[in-house]
N, C-alpha and C positions, 0 to 999 in steps of 0.2 A: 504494500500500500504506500503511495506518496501521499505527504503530508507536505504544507505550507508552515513552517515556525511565524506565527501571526505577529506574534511578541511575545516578551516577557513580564511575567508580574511577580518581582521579587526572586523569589528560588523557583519558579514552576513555569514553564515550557508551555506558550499554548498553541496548540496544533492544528489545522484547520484543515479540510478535505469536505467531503459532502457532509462528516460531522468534526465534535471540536472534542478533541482530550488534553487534557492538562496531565504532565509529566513532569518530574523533578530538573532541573535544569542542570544537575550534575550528573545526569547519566547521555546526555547531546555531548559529541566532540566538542570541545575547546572553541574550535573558531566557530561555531554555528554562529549564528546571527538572525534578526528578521530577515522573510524574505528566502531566506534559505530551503529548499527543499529537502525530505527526508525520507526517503525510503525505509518503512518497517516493516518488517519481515517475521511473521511468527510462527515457530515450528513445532513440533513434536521432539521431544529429546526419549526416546526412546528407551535408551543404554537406563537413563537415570529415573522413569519409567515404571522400569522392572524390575531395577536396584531397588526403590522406595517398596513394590511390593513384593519383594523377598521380606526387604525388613517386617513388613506390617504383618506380613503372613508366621514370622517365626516370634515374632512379640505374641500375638494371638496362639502361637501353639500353644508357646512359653506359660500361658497364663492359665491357658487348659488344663497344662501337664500339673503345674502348681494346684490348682483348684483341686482335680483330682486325689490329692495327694490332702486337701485340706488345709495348705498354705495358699495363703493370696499373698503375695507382696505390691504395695501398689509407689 
């Protein structure tokens, strides 16, 4: 998606295209400026995905195996 930097208000980034989002102004390169064009680009990270649900899934065993047993730790 391209975006238009409309201006700035303070620390926040306001972005324009058919709609408007405000973003932090320290995550824009350095030189941005009004005016400026920006290409955003949103993906899927996959890798980190299915890393998060290994963890969630072995948290959840984890808490089964304990229950079972008749300890909760929380």
């Amino acid at each position: 998606m391209r975006f238009v930097i409309d201006r700035f208000e303070g620390d926040i980034a306001v972005l324009v295209n058919d709609i408007t989002i405000n973003i932090p102004r320290i995550i824009l390169p350095k030189e941005a400026k009004e005016g400026d064009i920006l290409i955003i680009e949103l993906r899927i990270d996959k890798e980190e995905t299915e890393r998060l649900k290994r963890e969630i899934k072995d948290k959840i065993n984890r808490l089964i195996e304990k229950e079972e047993k008749g300890d909760i730790w929380l």
